[in-house]
C-alpha positions, -999 to 999 in steps of 0.1 A, spaced: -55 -102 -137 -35 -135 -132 0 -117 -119 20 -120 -88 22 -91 -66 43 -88 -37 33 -69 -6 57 -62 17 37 -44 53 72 -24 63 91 -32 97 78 -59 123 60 -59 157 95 -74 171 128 -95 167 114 -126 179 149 -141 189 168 -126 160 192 -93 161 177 -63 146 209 -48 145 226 -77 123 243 -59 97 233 -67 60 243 -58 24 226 -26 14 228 -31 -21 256 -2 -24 284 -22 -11 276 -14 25 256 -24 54 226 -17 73 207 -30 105 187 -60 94 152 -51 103 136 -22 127 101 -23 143 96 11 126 82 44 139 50 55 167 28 78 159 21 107 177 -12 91 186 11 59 198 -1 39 168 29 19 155 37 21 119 46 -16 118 8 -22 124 -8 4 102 16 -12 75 3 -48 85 -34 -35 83 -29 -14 49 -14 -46 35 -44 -70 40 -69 -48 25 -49 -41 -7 -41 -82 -8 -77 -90 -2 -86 -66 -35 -58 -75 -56 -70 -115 -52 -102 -98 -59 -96 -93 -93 -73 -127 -97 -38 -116 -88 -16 -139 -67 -2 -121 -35 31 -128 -21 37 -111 10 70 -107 31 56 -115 66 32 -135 76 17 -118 108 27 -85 129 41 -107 154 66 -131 146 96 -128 123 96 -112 89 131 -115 76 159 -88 73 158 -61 43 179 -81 19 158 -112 27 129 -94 22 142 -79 -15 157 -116 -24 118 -128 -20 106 -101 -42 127 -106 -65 128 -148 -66 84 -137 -66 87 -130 -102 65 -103 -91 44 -82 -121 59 -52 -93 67 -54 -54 57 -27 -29 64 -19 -1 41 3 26 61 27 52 46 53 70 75 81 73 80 98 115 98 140 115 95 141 148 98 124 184 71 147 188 38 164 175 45 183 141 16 195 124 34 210 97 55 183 74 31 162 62 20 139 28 31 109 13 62 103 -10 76 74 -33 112 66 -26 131 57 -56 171 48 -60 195 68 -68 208 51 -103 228 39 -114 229 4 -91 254 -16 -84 236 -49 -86 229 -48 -134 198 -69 -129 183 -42 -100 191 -11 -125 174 -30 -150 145 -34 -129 148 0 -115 155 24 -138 126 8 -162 99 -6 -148 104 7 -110 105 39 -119 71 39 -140 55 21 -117 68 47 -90 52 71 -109 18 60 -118 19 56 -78 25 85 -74 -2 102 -93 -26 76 -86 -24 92 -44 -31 124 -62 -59 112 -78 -73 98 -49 -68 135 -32 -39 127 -7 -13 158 -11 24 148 -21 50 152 9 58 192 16 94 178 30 130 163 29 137 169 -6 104 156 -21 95 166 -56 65 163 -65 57 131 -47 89 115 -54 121 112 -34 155 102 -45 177 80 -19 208 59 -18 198 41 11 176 23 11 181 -15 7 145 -26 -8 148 -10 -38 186 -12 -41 186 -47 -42 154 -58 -57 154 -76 -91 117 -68 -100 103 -32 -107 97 -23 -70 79 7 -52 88 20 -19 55 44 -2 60 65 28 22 70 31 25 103 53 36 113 82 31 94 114 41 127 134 14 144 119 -19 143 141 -42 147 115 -21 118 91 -13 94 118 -53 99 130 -61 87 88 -31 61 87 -47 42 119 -85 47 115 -101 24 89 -117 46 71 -85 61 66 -66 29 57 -95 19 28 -87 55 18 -47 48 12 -57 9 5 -76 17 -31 -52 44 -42 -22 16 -34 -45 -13 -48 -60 13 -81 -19 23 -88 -8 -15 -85 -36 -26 -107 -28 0 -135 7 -5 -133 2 -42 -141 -21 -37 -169 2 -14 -182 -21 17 -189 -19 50 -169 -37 62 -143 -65 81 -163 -72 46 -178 -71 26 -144 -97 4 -124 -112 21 -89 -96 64 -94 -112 73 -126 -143 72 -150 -148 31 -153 -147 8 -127 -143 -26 -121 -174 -51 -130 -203 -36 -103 -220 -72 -113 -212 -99 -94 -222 -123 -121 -191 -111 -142 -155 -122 -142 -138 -109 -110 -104 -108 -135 -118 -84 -159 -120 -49 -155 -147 -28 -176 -163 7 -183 -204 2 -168 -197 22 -140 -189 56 -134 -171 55 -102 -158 92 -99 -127 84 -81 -128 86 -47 -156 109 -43 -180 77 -52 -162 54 -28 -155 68 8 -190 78 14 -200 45 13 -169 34 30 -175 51 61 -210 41 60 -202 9 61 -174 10 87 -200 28 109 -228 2 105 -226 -19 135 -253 -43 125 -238 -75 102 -269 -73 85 -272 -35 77 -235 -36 64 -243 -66 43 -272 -50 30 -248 -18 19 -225 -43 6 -251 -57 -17 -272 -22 -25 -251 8 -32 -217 -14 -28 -225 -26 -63 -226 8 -77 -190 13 -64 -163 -3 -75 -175 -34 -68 -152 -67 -60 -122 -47 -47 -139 -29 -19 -164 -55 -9 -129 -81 -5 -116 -51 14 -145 -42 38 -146 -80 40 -111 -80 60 -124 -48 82 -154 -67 92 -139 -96 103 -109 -77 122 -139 -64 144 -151 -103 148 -186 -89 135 -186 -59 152 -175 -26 133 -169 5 157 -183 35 151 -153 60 135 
């Protein structure tokens, strides 16, 4: 692949001595709080952790296939920088595309009906010449092929606040107002949900949202459509391990999805190093290959060698 992606895991565990509520250019002329810890699920999952985790599995399969990741924060702990900051590193990346992971909260409380995932894109035109450059071209295509590569991978497009078809229009937010480089903004569903904030914090669920955000980034970058792209559709990335991690190619028939997660939660339920190795080497060749082997690699070793059951 050979391009720069940056990754930016929304929000942060904390302020770490800095104001949250520092006010900052919003790319419209106004201000805006410089950072937030973002939203709890219902299940009391916080979103700036499911970001975090959803982050290192697409960066460990995007630098599967050769890409350079750039990534906003360094840890879920310490300090991550304010929204402009965050857009001034994407943009002085030089990034191929930047994307950043949210995980939207309706409610305080349980709601079981709003749920699904939505791109956020600016409304145009911008301000800032070089950001409606980036944004109205490249930002939104890439928004796009997102978009449909979620659908691809079966997760439903968000049934609220003005979302259309997977996409939703806004003024405010900073990321994508500012940004230089074609950037995409995901609210992977909806952390009041039960049954979405149960997916967003298991990791089976997060290898679920992880290949569709890694498949959509890939494509993008190799400037083909979805139908044509590495991990969602008919062709899959090299299954041998003797080939080129960089070069995608047509041996394999993945089937989308459907191939993948049964082996993923396999695996993830395999408590024994040596049993999920053996998966890893036996049916995880016929499976898309390098990108979710890098990205069961980060799962096994957030367990310390120990995957839980579920």
């Amino acid at each position: 692949m050979g391009k720069t992606i940056f990754l930016d895991p929304g929000h942060q565990g904390g302020a770490a001595g800095h104001s949250l509520s520092k006010q900052v250019p919003d790319g419209r002329g106004g201000t805006k709080d410089c950072q937030t810890t973002g939203a709890t699920g219902v299940n009391g999952v916080t979103e700036h952790r499911i970001n975090w985790d959803v982050a290192q599995l697409v960066k460990a399969g995007l630098e599967s296939q050769g890409a350079r990741v750039v990534l906003s924060r360094a840890d879920d702990t310490g300090w991550g920088g304010c929204v402009d900051e965050r857009a001034a590193a994407a943009s002085r990346s030089g990034a191929a595309v930047a994307v950043s992971l949210h995980a939207d909260s309706t409610s305080a409380g349980s709601d079981a009906t709003n749920r699904g995932f939505h791109m956020i894109v600016p409304t145009l035109p911008l301000p800032s010449s070089a950001a409606q450059l980036a944004q109205s071209g490249g930002g939104r295509k890439a928004s796009s092929m997102m978009r449909d590569s979620f659908k691809k991978a079966g997760f439903a497009p968000a049934n609220y606040a003005g979302v259309v078809d997977g996409i939703q229009t806004r003024s405010d937010i900073a990321a994508v107002n500012l940004t230089t480089v074609p950037a995409v903004f995901i609210e992977m569903g909806n952390l009041s949900n039960p049954t979405e904030a149960a997916a967003l914090s298991g990791k089976v669920g997060q290898l679920k949202y992880a290949t569709a955000i890694t498949d959509g980034i890939l494509a993008y970058a190799a400037g083909a459509g979805v139908s044509g792209s590495p991990l969602l559709s008919t062709g899959s990335l090299s299954a041998n391990p003797s080939d080129s991690p960089t070069t995608p190619n047509t041996d394999v028939d993945v089937e989308g999805l459907s191939g993948v997660i049964p082996f993923v939660t396999k695996a993830v339920e395999t408590r024994n190093p040596s049993a999920l190795l053996a998966l890893i080497l036996g049916p995880g060749q016929d499976v898309g290959s390098q990108v979710l082997k890098a990205m069961l690699s980060v799962i096994y070793s957030l367990f310390g060698g120990k995957l839980p059951v579920g």
